[in-house]
N, C-alpha and C positions, 0 to 999 in steps of 0.2 A: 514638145516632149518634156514633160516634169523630171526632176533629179532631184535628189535629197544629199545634199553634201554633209560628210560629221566629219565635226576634226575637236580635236583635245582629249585624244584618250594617251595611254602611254603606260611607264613604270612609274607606280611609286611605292612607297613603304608603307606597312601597317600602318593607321592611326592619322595617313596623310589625307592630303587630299587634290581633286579635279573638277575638272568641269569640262563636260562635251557640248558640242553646239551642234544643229543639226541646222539649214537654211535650204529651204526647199523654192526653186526656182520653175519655173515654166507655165503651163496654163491651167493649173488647179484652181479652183475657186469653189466654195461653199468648206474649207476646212472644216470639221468641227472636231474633231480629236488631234489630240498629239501626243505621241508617249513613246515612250522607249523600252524597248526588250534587251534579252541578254541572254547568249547561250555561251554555256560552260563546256568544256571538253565531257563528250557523252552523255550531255545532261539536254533534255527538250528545252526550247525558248521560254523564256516566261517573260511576263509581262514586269515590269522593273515599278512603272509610273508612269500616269496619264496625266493629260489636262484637256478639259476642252474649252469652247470659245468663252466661254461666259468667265471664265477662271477653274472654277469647281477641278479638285484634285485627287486624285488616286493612288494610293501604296502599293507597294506587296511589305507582308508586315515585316521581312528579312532588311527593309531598308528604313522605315517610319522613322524619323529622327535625325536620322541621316543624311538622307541626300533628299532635295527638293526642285521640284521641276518647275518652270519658268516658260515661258513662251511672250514674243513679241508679232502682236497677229500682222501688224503694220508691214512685217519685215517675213513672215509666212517663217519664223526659226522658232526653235522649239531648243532649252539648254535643259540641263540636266547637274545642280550641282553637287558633288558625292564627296563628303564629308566623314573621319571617321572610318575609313575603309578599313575591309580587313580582308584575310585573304581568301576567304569564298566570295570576293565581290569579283574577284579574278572569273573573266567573260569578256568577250566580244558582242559589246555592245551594238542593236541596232535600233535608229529610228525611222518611227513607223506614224505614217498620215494619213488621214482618212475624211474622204470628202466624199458625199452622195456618189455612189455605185462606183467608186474606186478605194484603192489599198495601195498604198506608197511604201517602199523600203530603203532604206538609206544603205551603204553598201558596208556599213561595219565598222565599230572603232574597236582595236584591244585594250582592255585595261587588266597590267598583271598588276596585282599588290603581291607583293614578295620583299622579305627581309634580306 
């Protein structure tokens, strides 16, 4: 059975910052994407940032500069570091894995930024 464990989301202040880790355990094999969504109160999920195996990276331009994804294939975890925050970064993060004919979800981290 595959799981997707995240942990490091929480509160912090405008201008602060986090890091989520996501480490995904069980019998997946062939990953090739890793990335992380985020849905806000009444707002659809959107995709935060990807990576896949070779490294190669993906934005949404709401975070470019920002926050940078990270992945240790060794270890099948995928981190996500968010810099800079501000208060529309406020979502429940989740991460999301993807290997030949499956779709993995992680079960959610919150991150509020709030002053």
């Amino acid at each position: 059975q595959v799981q997707l464990v995240e942990s490091g989301g929480g509160l912090v202040q405008p201008g602060g910052s986090l890091r989520l880790s996501c480490a995904a355990s069980g019998s997946i094999f062939g990953i090739y994407v890793m990335g992380w969504y985020r849905q806000a109160p009444g707002k659809q999920r959107e995709l935060v940032a990807s990576i896949i195996t070779g490294g190669s990276t993906h934005y949404a331009d709401s975070v470019k500069g920002r926050f940078t994804i990270s992945r240790d294939n060794a270890n099948n975890t995928v981190y996500l570091q968010m810099k800079s925050l501000k208060l529309e970064d406020t979502a429940v993060y989740y991460c999301n894995v993807r290997s030949p004919g499956n779709t993995y979800w992680g079960q959610g981290a919150q991150v509020t930024v709030s002053s």
